[in-house]
ROSELO-80931 format. One record per residue (C-alpha): residue number from 1; residue in one letter; x, z, y. Coordinates in nm, 3 decimals, m for minus. Each point is the difference from the previous one (the first is absolute). Layout:
REM residues N
{pos=NUM&code=A&u=X&w=Z&v=Y} $
...
***
This chain:
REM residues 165
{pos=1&code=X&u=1.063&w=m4.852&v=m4.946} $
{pos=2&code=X&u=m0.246&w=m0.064&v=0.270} $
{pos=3&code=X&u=m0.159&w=0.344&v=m0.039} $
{pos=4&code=X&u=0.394&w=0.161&v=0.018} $
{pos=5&code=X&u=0.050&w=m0.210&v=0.321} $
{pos=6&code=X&u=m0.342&w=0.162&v=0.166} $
{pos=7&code=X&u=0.090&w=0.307&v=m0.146} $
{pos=8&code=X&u=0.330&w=0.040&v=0.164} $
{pos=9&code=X&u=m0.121&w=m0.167&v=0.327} $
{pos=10&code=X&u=m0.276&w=0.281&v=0.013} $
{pos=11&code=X&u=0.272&w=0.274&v=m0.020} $
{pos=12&code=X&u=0.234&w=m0.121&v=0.217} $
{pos=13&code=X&u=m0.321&w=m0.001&v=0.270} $
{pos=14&code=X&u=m0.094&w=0.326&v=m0.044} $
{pos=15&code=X&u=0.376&w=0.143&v=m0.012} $
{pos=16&code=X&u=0.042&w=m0.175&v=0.371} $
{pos=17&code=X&u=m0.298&w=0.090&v=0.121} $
{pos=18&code=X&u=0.040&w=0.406&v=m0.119} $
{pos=19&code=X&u=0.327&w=m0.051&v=0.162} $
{pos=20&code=X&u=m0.123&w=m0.115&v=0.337} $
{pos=21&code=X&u=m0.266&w=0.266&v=m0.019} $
{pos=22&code=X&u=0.300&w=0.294&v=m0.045} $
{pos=23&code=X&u=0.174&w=m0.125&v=0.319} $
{pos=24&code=X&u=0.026&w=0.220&v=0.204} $
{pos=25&code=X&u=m0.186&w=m0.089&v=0.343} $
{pos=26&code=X&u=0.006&w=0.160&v=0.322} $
{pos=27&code=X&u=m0.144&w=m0.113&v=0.385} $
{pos=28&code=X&u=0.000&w=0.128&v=0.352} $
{pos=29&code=X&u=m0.222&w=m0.166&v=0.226} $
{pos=30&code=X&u=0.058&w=0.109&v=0.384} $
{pos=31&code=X&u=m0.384&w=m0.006&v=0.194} $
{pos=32&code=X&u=0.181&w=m0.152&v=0.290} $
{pos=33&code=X&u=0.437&w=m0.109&v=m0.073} $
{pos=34&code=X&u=m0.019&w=m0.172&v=0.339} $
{pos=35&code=X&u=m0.073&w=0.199&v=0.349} $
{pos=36&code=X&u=0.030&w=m0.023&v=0.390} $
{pos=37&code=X&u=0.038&w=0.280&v=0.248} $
{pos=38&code=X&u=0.155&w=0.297&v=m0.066} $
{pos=39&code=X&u=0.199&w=0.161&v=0.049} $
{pos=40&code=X&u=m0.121&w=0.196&v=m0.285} $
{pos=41&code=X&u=m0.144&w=m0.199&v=m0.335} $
{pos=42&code=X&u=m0.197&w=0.194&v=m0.260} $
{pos=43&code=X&u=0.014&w=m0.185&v=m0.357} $
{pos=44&code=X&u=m0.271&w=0.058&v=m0.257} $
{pos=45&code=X&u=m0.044&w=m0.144&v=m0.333} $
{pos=46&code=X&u=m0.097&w=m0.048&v=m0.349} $
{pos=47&code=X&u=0.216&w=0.040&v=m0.292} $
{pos=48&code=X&u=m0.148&w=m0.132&v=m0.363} $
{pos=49&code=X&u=0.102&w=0.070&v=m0.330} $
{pos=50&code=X&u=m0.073&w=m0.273&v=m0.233} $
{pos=51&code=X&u=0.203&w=0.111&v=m0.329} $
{pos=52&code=X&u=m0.086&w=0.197&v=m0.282} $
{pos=53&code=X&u=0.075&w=0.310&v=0.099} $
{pos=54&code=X&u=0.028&w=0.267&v=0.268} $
{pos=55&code=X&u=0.265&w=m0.055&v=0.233} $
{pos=56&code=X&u=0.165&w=0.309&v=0.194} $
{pos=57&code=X&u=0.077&w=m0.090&v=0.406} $
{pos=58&code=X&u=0.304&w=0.250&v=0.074} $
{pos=59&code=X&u=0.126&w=m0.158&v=0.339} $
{pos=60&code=X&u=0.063&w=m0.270&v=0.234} $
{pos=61&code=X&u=0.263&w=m0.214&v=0.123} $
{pos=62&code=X&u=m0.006&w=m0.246&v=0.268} $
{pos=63&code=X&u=0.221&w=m0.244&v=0.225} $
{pos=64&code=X&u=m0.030&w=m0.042&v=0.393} $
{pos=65&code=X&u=0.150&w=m0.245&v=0.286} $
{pos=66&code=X&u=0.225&w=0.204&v=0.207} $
{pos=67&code=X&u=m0.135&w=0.208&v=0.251} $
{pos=68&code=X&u=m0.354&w=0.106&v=m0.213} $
{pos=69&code=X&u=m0.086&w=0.329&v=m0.141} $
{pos=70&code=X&u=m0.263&w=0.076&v=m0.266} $
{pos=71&code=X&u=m0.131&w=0.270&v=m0.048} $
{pos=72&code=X&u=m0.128&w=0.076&v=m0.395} $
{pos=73&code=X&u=m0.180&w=0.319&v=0.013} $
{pos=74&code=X&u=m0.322&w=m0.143&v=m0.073} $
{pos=75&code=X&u=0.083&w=m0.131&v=m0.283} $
{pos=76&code=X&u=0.158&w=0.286&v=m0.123} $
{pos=77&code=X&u=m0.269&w=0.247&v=0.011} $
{pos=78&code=X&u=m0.307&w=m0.228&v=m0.014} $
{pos=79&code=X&u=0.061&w=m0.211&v=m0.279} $
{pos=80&code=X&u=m0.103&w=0.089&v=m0.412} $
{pos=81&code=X&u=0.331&w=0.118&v=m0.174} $
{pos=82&code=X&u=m0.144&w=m0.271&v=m0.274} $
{pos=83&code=X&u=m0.206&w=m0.317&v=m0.045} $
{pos=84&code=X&u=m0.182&w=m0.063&v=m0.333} $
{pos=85&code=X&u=m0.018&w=m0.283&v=m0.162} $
{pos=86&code=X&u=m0.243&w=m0.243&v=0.139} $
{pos=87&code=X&u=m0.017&w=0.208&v=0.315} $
{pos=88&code=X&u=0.044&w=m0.070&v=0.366} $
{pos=89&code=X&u=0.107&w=0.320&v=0.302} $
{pos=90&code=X&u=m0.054&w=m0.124&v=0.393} $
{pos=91&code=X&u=0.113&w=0.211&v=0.239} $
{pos=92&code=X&u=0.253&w=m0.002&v=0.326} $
{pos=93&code=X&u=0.346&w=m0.057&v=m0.089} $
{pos=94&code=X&u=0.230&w=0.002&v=0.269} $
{pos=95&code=X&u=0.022&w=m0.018&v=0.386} $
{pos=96&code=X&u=0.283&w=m0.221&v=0.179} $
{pos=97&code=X&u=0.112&w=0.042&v=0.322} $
{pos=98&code=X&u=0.174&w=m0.305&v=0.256} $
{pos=99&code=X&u=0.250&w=0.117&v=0.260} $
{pos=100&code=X&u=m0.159&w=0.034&v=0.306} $
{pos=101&code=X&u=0.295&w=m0.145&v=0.253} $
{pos=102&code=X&u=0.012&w=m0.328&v=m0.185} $
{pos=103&code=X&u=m0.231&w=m0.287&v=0.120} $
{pos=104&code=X&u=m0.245&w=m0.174&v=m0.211} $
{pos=105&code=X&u=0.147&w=m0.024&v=m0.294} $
{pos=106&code=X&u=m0.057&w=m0.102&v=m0.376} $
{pos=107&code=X&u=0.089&w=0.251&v=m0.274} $
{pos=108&code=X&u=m0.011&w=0.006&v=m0.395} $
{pos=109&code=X&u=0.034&w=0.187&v=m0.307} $
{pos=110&code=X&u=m0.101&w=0.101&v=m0.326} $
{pos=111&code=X&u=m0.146&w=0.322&v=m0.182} $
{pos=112&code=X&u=0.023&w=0.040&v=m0.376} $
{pos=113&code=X&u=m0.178&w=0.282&v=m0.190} $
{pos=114&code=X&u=0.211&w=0.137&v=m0.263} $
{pos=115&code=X&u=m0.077&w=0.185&v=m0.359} $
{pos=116&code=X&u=m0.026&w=m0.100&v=m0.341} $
{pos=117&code=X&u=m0.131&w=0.096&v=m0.384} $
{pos=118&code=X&u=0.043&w=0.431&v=0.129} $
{pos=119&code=X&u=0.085&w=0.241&v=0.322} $
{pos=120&code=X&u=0.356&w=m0.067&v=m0.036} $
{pos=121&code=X&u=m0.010&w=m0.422&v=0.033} $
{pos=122&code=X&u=0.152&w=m0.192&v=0.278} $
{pos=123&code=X&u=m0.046&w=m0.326&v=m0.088} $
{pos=124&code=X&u=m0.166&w=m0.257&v=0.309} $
{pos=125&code=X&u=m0.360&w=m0.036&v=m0.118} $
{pos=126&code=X&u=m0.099&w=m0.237&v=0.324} $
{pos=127&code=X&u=0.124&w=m0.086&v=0.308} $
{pos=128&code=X&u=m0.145&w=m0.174&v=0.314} $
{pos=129&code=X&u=0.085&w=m0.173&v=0.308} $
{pos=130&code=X&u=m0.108&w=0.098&v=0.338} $
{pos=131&code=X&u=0.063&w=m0.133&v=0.380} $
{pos=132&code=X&u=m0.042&w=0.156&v=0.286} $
{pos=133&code=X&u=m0.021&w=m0.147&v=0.386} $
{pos=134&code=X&u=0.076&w=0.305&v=0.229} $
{pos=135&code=X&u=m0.138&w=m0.081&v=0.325} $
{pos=136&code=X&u=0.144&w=0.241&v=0.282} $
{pos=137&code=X&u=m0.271&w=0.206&v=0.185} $
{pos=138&code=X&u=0.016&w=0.033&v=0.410} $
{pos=139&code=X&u=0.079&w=0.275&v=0.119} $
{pos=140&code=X&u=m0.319&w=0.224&v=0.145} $
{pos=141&code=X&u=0.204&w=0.074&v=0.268} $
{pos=142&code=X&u=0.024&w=m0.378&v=0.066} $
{pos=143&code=X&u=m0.380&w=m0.038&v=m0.057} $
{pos=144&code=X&u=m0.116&w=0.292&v=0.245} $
{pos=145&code=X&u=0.231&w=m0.158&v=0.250} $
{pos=146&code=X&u=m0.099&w=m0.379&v=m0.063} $
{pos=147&code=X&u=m0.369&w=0.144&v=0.054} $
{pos=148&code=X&u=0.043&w=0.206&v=0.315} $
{pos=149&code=X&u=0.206&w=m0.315&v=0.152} $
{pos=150&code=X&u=m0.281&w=m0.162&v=m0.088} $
{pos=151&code=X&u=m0.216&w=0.224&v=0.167} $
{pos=152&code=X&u=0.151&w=m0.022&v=0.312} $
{pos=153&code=X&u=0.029&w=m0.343&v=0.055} $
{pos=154&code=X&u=m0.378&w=m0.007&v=m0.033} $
{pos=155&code=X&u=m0.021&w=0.256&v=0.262} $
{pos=156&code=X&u=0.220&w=m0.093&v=0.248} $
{pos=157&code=X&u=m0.150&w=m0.426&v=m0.103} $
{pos=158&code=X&u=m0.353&w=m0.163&v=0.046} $
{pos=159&code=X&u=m0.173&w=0.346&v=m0.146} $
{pos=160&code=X&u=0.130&w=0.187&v=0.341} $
{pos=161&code=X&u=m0.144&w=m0.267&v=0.209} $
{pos=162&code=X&u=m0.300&w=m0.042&v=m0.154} $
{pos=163&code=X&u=m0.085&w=0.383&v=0.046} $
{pos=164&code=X&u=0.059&w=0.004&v=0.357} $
{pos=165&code=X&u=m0.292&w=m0.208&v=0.057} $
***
């Protein structure tokens, strides 16, 4: 009986642990999911296959706060049209781009690569978060002026007196 009992236990191990094994396991890692600045936000990152077999990427899909744009083209011509088993692609993914009227303002959204067990797949493999913080940019208009102000007030100040000496 005891011998049955660590029998059985044995095969019911090594049934759950071929099962785990066969699951089918997909990540996308972004190099940097949170950014300043802007108004333009490239995205690059790697995307790891960690099942069995090879795994076909056939599109993308993502979600955005009102008012972004992303842009996917990268992805679309840059990345393998598979991932082996085991095997890992980096590469540029997407770029986002922040209003430019709006002040300082937070932004997020998600990107998910899609694709499955052949080219005609469209199941969500991975998905991952990003945030943005668009910062608006002066105008260089604004700068060139703020400068020759500047400029002047130094002239017309202290540096105008001290070169009439």
């Amino acid at each position: 009986m005891k011998n049955f009992l660590i029998a059985t236990f044995a095969s019911a191990s090594f049934l759950i642990a071929s099962m785990a094994a066969r699951a089918d396991t997909y990540t996308l890692v972004l190099d940097a999911p949170i950014q300043d600045g802007g108004p333009d936000f490239l995205f690059s990152g790697t995307f790891t296959n960690e099942s069995l077999s090879t795994v076909y990427l056939n599109a993308d899909s993502f979600s955005l706060d009102a008012g972004l744009a992303l842009d996917d083209s990268s992805y679309l011509t840059n990345f393998p049209l598979s991932v082996g088993s085991g095997d890992s692609a980096w590469g540029e993914l997407f770029i986002v781009t922040a209003p430019l009227d709006e002040p300082s303002s937070s932004y997020t959204g998600s990107f998910s690569i899609v694709g499955g067990v052949d080219e005609n797949a469209q199941d969500v493999l991975a998905t991952a978060d990003f945030d943005v913080k668009a910062t608006p940019e002066p105008s260089s208009l604004l700068l060139l002026g703020s400068g020759l102000l500047a400029f002047i007030v130094l002239l017309s100040g202290p540096l105008r007196d001290s070169m009439s000496v």
